[in-house]
C-alpha positions as CSV (number, residue, x, y, z in Angstrom):
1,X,-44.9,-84.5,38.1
2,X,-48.0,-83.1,36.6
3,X,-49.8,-83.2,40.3
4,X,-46.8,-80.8,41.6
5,X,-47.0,-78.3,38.4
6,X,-50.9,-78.3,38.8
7,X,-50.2,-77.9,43.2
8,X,-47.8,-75.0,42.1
9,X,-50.2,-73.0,39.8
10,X,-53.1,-72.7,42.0
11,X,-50.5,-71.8,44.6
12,X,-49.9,-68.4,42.5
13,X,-51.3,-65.4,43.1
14,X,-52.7,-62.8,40.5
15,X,-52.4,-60.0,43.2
16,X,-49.1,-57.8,43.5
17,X,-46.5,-59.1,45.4
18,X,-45.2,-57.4,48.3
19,X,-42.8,-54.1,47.4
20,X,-39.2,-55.2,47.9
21,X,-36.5,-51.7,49.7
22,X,-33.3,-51.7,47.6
23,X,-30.5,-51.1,50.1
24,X,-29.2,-47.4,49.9
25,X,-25.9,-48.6,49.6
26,X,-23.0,-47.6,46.7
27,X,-22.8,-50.9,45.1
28,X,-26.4,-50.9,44.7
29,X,-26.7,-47.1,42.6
30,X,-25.3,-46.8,39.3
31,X,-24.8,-42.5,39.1
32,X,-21.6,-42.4,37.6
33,X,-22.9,-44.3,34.7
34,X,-25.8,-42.7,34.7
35,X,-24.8,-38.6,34.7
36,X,-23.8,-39.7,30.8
37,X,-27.4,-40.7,30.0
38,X,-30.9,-40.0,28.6
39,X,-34.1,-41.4,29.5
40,X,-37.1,-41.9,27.3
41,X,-40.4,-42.8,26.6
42,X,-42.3,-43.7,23.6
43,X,-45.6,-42.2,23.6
44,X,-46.9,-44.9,21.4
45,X,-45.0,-48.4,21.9
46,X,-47.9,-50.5,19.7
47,X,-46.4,-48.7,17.0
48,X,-42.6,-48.2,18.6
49,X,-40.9,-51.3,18.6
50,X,-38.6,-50.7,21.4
51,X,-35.6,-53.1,20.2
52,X,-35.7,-51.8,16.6
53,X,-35.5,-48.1,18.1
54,X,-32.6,-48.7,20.2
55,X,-30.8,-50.1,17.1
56,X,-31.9,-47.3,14.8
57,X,-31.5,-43.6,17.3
58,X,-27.6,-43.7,17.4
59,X,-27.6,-44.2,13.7
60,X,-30.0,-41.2,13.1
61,X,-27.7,-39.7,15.7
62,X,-24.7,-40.1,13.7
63,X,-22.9,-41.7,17.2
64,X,-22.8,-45.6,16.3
65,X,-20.2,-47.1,18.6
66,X,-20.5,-43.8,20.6
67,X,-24.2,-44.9,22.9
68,X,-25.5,-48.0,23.7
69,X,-29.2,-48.1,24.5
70,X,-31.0,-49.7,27.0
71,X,-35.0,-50.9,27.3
72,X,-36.2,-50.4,30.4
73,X,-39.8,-51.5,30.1
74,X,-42.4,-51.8,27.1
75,X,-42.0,-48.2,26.7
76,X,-39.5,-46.5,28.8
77,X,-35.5,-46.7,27.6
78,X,-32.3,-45.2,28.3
79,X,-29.6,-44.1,26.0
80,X,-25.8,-44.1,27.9
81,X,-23.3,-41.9,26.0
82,X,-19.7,-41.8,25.9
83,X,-19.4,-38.3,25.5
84,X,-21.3,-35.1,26.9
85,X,-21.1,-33.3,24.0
86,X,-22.8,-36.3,22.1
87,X,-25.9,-36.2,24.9
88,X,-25.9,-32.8,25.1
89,X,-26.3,-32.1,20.8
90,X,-28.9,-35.5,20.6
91,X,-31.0,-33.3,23.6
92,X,-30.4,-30.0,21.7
93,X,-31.9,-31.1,18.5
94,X,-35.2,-32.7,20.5
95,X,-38.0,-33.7,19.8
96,X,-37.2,-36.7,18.1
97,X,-39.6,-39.5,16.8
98,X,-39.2,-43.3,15.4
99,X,-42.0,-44.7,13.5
100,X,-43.6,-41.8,12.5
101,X,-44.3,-41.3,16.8
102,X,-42.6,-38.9,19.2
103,X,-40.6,-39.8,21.8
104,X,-39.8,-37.8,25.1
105,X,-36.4,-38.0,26.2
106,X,-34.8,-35.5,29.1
107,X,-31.1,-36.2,31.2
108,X,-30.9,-38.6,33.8
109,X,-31.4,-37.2,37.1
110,X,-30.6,-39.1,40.4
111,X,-33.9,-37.8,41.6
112,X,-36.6,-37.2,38.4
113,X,-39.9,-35.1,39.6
114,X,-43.6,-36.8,39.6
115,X,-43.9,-35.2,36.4
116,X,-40.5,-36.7,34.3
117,X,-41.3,-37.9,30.9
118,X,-44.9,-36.6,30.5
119,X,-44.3,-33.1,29.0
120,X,-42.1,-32.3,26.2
121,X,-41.1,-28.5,24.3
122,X,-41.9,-28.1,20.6
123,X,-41.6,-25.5,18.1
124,X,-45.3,-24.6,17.0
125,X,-45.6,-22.2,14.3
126,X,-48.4,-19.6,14.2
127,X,-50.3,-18.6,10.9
128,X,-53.0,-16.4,9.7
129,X,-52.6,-13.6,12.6
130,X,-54.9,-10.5,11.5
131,X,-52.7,-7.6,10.9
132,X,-54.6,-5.5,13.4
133,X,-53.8,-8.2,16.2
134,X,-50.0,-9.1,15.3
135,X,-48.6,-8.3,18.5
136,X,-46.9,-10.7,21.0
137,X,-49.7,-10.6,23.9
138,X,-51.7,-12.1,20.7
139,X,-48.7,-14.5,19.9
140,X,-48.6,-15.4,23.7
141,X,-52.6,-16.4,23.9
142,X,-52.6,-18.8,20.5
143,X,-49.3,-20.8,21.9
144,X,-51.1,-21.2,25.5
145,X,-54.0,-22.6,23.6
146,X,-51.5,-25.9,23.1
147,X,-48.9,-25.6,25.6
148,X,-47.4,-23.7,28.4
149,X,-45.0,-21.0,26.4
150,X,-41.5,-21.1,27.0
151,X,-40.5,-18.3,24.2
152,X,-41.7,-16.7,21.2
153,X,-39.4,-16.2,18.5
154,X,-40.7,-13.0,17.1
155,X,-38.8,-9.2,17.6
156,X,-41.2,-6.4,16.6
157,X,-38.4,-4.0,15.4
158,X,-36.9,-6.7,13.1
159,X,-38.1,-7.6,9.6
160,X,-40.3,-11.0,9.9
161,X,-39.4,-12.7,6.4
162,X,-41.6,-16.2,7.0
163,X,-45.2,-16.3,7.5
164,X,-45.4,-17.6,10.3
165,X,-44.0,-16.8,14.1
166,X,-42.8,-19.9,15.9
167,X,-43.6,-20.3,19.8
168,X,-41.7,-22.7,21.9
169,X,-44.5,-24.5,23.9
170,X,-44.4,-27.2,26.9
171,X,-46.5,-30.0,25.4
């Protein structure tokens, strides 16, 4: 017995095995199930346990029996909802974090781009703007310097009663 268990590790390989094609048939997709879902990634999974986060989001979510979660991988999960309005408020009120770490979460698409899950948006706020540069070009430049701006929440003909201007930025 010992001989066939010591035959059958040398016999295994270290190198990848050999892609296997899923069939493009219906029983094999799951999009129904799917349209109703968010997929996620933590960005720091040594510090992320994946179990305890899947047990802990639909608490801080408010949805309990309403999601189940689902780990897909060491750091890539997906959160199936019962209700659009539940998936659309959790993506509304992005980013979210566990452990102190951010996680990026967008809606399942049956076809996700090379670039799904790498990039997130965030509110930066802006400080310390010299008066005689407090214009939006200005604005504009400091929020490229750490993302690709999506808005900037500033109106020139409106009173500004915080210290700061907030930029939404593609992180």
């Amino acid at each position: 017995m010992a001989e066939n268990l010591h035959k059958a590790i040398r016999s295994m390989s270290l190198e990848d095995d050999e892609p296997m094609i899923l069939p493009d048939e219906p029983k094999f997709h799951v999009f129904d199930e799917n349209a109703l879902s968010i997929l996620g990634r933590l960005l720091n999974p040594e510090a992320q346990n994946m179990a305890r986060m899947i047990d802990y989001m639909p608490q801080a979510w408010r949805l309990y029996d309403r999601v189940r979660g689902i780990a897909l991988s060491r750091d890539r999960f997906q959160f199936v909802f019962k209700r659009e309005e539940d998936l659309e408020t959790v993506l509304k009120d992005r980013p979210w974090s566990y452990n102190h770490w951010t996680m990026i979460m967008e809606r399942w698409v049956p076809s996700p781009p090379r670039d799904f899950l790498t990039k997130f948006e965030v509110w930066i706020r802006i400080r310390n703007i010299p008066i005689n540069h407090y214009t939006i070009g200005t604005m504009h430049l400091l929020a490229s310097k750490v993302g690709f701006v999506k808005e900037i929440a500033y109106d020139p003909k409106s009173s500004q009663k915080t210290e700061y201007i907030r930029a939404k930025v593609l992180f």
